[in-house]
Structures are given as C-alpha cells and as structure tokens.
N, CA, C and O atoms as CSV, one atom per row, in Angstrom:
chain,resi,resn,atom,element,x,y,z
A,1,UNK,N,N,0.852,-1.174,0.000
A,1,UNK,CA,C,0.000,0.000,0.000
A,1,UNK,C,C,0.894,1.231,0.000
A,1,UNK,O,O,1.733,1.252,0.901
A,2,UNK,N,N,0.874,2.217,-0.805
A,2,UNK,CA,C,1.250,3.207,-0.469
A,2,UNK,C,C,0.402,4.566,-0.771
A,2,UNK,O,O,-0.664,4.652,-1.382
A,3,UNK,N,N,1.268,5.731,-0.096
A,3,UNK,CA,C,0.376,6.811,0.617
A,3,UNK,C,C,0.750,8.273,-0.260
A,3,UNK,O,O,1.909,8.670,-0.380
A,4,UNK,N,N,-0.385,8.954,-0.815
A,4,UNK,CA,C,0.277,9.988,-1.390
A,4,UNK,C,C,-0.814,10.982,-0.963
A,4,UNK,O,O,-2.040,10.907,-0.872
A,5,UNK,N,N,0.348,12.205,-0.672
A,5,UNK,CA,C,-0.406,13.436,-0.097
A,5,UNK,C,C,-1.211,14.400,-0.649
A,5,UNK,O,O,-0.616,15.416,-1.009
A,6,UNK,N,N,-2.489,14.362,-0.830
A,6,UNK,CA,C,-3.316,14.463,-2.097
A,6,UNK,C,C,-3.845,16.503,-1.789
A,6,UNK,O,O,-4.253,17.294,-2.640
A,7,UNK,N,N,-3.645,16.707,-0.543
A,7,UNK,CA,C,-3.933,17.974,-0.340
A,7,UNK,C,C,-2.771,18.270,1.028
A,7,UNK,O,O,-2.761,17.166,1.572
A,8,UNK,N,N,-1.939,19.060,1.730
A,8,UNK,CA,C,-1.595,19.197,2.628
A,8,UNK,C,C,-2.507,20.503,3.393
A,8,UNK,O,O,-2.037,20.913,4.454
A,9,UNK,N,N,-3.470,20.994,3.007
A,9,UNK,CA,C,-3.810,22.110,3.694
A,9,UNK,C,C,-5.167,21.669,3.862
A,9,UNK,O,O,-5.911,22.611,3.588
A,10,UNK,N,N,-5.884,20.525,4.234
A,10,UNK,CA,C,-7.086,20.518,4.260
A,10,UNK,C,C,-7.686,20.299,5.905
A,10,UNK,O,O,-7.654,19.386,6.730
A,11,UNK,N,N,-8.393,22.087,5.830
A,11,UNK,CA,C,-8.594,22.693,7.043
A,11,UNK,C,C,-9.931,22.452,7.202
A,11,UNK,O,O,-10.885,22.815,6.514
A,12,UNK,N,N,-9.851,21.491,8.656
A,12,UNK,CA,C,-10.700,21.196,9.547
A,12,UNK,C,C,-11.192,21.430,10.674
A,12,UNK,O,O,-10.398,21.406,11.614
A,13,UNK,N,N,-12.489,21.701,10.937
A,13,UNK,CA,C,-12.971,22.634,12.619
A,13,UNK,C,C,-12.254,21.753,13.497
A,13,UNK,O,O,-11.420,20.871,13.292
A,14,UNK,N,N,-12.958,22.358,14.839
A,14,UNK,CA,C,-12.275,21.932,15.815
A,14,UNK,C,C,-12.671,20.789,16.574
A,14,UNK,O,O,-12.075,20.142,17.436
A,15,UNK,N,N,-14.281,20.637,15.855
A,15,UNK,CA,C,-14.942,19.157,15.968
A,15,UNK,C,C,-14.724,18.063,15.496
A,15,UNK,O,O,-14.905,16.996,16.083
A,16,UNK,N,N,-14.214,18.239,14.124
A,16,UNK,CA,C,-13.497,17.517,13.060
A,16,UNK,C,C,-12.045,16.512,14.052
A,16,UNK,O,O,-11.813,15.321,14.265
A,17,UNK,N,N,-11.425,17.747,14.389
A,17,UNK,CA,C,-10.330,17.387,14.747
A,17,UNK,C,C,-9.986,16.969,15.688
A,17,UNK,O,O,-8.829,16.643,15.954
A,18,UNK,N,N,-11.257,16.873,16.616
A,18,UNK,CA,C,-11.324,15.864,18.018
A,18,UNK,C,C,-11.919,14.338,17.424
A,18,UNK,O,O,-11.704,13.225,17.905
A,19,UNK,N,N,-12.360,14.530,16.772
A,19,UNK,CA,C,-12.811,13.354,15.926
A,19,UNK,C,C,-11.700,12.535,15.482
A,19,UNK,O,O,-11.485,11.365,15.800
A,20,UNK,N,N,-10.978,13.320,14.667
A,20,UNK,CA,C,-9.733,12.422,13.932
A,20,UNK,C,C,-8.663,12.487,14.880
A,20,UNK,O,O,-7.575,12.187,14.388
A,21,UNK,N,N,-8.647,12.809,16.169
A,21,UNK,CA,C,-7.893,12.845,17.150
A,21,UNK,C,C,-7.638,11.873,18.182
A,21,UNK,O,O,-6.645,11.436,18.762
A,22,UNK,N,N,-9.642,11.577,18.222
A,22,UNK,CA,C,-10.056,10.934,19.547
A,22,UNK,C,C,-10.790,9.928,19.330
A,22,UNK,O,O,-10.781,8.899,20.005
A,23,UNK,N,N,-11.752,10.238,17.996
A,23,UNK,CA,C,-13.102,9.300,17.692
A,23,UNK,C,C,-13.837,9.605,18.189
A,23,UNK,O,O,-14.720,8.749,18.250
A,24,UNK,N,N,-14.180,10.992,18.968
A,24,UNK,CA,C,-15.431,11.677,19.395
A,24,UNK,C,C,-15.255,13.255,19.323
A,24,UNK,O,O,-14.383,14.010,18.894
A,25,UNK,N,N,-16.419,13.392,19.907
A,25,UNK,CA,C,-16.195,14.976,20.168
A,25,UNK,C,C,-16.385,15.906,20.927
A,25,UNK,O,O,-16.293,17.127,20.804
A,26,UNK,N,N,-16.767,14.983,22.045
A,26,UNK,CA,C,-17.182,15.582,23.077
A,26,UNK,C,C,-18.513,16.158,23.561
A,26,UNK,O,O,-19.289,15.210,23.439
A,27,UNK,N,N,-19.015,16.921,23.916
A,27,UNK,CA,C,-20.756,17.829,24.106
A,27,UNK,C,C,-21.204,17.533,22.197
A,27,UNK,O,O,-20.597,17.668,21.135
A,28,UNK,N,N,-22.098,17.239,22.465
A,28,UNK,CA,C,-22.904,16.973,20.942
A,28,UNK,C,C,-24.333,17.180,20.660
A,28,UNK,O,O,-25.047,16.506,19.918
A,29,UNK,N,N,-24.774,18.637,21.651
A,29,UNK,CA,C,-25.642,19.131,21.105
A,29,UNK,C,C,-26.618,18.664,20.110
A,29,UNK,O,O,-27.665,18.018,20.069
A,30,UNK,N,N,-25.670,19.384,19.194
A,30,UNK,CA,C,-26.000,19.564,17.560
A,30,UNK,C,C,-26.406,18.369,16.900
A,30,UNK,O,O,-26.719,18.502,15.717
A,31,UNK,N,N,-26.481,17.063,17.474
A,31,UNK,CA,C,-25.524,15.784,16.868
A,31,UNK,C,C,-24.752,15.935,15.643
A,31,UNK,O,O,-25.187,15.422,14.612
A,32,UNK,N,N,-23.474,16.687,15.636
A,32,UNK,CA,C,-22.651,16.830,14.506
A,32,UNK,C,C,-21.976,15.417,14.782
A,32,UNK,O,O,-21.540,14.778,13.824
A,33,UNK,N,N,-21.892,14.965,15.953
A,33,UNK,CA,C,-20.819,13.586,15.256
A,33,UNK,C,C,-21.293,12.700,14.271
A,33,UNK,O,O,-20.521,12.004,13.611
A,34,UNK,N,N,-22.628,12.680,14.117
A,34,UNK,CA,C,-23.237,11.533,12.678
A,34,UNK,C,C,-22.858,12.512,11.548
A,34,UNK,O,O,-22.233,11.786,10.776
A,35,UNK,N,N,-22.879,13.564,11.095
A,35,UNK,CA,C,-22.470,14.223,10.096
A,35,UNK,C,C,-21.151,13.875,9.554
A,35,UNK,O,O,-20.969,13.295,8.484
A,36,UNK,N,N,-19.857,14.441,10.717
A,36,UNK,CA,C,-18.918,14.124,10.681
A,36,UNK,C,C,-18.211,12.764,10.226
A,36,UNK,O,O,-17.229,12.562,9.511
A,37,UNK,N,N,-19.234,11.758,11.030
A,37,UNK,CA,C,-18.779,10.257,10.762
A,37,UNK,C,C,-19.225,9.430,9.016
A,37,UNK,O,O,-18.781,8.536,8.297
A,38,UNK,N,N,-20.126,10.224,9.015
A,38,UNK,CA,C,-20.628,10.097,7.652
A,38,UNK,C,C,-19.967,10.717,6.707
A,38,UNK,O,O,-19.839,10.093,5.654
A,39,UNK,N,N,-19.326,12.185,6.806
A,39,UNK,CA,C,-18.306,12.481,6.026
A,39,UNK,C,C,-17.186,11.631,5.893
A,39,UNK,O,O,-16.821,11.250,4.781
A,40,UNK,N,N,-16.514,11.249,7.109
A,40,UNK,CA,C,-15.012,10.103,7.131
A,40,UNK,C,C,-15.418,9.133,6.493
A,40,UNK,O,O,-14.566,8.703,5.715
A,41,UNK,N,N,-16.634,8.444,6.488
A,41,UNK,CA,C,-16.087,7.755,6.102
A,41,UNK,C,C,-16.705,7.331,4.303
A,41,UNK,O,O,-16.620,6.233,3.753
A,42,UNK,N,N,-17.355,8.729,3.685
A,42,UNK,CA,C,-17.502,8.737,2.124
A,42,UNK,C,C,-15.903,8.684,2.352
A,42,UNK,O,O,-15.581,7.501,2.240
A,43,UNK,N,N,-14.862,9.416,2.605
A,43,UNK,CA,C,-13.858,9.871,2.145
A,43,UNK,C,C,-12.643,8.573,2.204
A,43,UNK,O,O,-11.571,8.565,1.599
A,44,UNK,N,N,-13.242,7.407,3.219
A,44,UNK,CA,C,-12.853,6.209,3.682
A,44,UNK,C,C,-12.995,5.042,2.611
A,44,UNK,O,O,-12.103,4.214,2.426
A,45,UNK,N,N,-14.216,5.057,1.917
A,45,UNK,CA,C,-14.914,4.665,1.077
A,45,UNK,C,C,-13.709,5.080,-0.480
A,45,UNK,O,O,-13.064,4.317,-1.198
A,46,UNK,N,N,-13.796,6.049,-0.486
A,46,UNK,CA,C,-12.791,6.462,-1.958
A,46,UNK,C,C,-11.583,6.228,-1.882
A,46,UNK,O,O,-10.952,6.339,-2.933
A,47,UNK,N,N,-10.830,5.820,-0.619
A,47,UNK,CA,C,-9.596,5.300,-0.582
A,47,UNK,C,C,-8.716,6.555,-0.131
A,47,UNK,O,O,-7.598,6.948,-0.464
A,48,UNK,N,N,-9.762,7.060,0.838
A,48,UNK,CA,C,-8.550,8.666,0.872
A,48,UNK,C,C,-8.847,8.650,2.728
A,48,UNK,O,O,-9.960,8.525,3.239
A,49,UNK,N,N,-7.550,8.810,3.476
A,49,UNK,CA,C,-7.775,9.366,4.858
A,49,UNK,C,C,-7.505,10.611,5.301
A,49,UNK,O,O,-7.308,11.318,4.312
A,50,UNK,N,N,-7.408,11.174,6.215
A,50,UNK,CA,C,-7.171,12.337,6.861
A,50,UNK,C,C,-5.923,12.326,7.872
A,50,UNK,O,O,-6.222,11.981,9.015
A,51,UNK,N,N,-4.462,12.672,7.628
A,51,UNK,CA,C,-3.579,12.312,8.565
A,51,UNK,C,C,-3.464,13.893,9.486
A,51,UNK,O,O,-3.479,14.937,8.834
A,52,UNK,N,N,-3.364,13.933,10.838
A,52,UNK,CA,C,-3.079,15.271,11.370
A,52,UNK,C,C,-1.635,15.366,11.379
A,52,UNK,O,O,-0.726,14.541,11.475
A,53,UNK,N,N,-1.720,17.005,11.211
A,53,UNK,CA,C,-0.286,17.486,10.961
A,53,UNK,C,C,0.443,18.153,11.964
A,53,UNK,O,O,0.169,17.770,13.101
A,54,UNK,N,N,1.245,18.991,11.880
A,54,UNK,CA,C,1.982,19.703,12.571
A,54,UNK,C,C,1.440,20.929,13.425
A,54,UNK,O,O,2.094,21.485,14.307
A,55,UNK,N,N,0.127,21.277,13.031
A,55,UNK,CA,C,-0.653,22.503,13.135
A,55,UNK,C,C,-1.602,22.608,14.311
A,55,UNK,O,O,-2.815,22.546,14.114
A,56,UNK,N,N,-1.020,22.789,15.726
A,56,UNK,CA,C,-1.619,22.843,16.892
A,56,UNK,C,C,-2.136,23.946,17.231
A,56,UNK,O,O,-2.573,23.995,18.381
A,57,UNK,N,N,-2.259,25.173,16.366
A,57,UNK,CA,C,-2.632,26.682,16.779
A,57,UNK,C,C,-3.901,27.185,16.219
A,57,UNK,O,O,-4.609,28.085,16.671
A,58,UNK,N,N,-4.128,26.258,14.860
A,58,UNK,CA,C,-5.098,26.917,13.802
A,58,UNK,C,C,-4.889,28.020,13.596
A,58,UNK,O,O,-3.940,28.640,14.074
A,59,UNK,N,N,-5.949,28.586,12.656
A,59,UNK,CA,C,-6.061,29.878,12.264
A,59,UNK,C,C,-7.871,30.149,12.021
A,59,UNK,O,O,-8.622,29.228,11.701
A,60,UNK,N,N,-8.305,31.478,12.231
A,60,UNK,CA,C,-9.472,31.916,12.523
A,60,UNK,C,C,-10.155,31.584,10.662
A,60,UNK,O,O,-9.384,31.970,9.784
A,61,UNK,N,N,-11.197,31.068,10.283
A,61,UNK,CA,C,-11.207,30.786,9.106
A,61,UNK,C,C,-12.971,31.067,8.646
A,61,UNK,O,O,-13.707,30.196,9.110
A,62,UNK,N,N,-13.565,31.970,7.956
A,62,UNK,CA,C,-14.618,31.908,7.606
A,62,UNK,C,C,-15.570,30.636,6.468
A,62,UNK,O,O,-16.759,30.329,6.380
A,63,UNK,N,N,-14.440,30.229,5.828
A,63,UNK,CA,C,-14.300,29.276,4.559
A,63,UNK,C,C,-15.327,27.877,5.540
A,63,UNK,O,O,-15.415,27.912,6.768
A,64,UNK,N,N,-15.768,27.141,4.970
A,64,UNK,CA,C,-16.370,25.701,5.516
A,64,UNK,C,C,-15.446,24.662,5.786
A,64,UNK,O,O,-14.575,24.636,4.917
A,65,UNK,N,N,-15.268,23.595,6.861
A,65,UNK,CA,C,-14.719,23.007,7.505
A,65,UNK,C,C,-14.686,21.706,5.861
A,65,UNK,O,O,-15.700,21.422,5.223
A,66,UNK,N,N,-13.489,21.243,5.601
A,66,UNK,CA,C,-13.678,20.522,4.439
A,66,UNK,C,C,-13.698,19.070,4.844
A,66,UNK,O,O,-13.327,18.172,4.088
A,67,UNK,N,N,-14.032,18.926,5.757
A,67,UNK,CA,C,-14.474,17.381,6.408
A,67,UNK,C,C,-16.048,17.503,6.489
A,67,UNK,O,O,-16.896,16.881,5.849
A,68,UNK,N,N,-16.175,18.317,7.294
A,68,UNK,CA,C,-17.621,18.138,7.725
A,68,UNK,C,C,-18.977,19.199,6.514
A,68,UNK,O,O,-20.093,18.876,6.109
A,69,UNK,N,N,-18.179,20.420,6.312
A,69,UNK,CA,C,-18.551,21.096,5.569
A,69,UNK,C,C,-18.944,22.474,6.470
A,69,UNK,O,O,-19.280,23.539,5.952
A,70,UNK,N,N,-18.828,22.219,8.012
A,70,UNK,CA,C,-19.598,23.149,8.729
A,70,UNK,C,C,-19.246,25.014,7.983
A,70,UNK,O,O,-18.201,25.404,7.461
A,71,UNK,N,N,-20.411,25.721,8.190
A,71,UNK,CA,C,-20.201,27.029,7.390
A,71,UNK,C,C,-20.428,28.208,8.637
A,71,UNK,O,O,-20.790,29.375,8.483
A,72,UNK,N,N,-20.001,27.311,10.255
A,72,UNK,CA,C,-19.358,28.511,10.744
A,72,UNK,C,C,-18.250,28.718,10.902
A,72,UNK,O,O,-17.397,27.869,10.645
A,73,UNK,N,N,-18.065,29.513,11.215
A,73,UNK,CA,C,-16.823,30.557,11.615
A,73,UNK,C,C,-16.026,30.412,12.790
A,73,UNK,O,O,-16.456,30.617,13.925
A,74,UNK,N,N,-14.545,29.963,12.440
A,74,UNK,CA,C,-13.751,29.619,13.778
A,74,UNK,C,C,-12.499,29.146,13.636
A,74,UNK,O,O,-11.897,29.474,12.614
A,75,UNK,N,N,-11.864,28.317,14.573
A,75,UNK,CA,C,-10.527,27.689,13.809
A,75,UNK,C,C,-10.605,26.984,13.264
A,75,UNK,O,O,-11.636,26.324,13.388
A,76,UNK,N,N,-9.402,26.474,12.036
A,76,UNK,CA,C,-9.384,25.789,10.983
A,76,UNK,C,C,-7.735,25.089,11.356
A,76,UNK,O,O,-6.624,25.567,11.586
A,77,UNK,N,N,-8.146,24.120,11.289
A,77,UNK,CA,C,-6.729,23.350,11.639
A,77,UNK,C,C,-6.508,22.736,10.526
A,77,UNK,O,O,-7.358,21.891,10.246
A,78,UNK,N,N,-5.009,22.972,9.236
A,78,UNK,CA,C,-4.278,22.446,8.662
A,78,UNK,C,C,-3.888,20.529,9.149
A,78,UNK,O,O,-3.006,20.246,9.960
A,79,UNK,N,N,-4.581,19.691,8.588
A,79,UNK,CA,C,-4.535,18.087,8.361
A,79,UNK,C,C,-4.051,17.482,6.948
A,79,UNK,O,O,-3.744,18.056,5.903
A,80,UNK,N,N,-4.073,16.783,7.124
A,80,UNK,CA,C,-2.873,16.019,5.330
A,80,UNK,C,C,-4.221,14.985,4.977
A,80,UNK,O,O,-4.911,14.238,5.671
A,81,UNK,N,N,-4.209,15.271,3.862
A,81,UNK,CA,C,-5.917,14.716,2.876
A,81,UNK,C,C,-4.664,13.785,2.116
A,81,UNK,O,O,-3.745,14.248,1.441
A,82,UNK,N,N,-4.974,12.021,2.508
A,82,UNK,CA,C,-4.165,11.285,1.639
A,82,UNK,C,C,-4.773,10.239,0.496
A,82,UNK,O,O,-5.956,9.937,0.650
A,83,UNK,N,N,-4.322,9.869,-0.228
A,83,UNK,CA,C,-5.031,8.753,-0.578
A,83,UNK,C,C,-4.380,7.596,-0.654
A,83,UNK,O,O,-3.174,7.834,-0.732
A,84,UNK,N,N,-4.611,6.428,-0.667
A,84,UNK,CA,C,-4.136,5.747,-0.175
A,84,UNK,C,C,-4.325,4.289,-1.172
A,84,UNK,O,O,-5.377,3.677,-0.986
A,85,UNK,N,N,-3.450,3.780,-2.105
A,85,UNK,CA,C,-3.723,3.108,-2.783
A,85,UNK,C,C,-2.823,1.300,-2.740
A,85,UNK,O,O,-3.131,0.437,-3.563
C-alpha cells in the first residue's frame, strides 16, 4: 500500500479534529458527530484518509470546515488529505 499526499492544507474545525484525534467529540448538542462520521467515512470509502499534521494553533477561518462542511466561523486546523492506494 502506499500513501500519497493528495492535499496538505485541508482545514478542519475543531470538531473535526477531536474526531480524527479521539473518535469523538465531546458535548454533541448539535448531533454533529453523525455528520462528521458520515463524512469520514464517504472519504474512507474512496480510498482517501485524513492524517493530522503539525498545526496545533489553527487559524481563525470563515471558509467551511472541508471534512464536515460546517459554514461557521472559527478555527481551521491544517490536516494532510491522503489517498491511499
């Protein structure tokens, strides 16, 4: 199997990233974790994962969370979009 880095900037909330962190997310209101889990794993499905990167600070980001899609406003944490063949 090998692994190629198909996006390095693919910025994910901060729900996202307890997710691909932890496998949860903690308070779930919203129920965003079925959203979320349903996103991983179309993207699981196409042969592509989500590796976390170096990027423990985020940055403030209006743009949509490209895991989940969420379209608020907040940090965006830099993760490695691979695919994996």
């Amino acid at each position: 199997m090998s692994i190629k880095v198909v996006n390095d900037k693919f910025e994910v909330c901060v729900d996202c990233l307890m997710y691909l962190a932890n496998g949860e997310i903690g308070d779930d209101p919203d129920n965003k974790l079925e959203d979320i889990e349903t996103e991983y794993k179309k993207l699981k499905d196409d042969n592509y994962d989500v590796f976390l990167g170096d990027d423990d600070e985020g940055s403030f980001s209006t743009y949509p969370c490209h895991l989940c899609g969420s379209h608020l406003g907040g940090q965006r944490f830099d993760t490695n979009l691979v695919e994996l063949k």
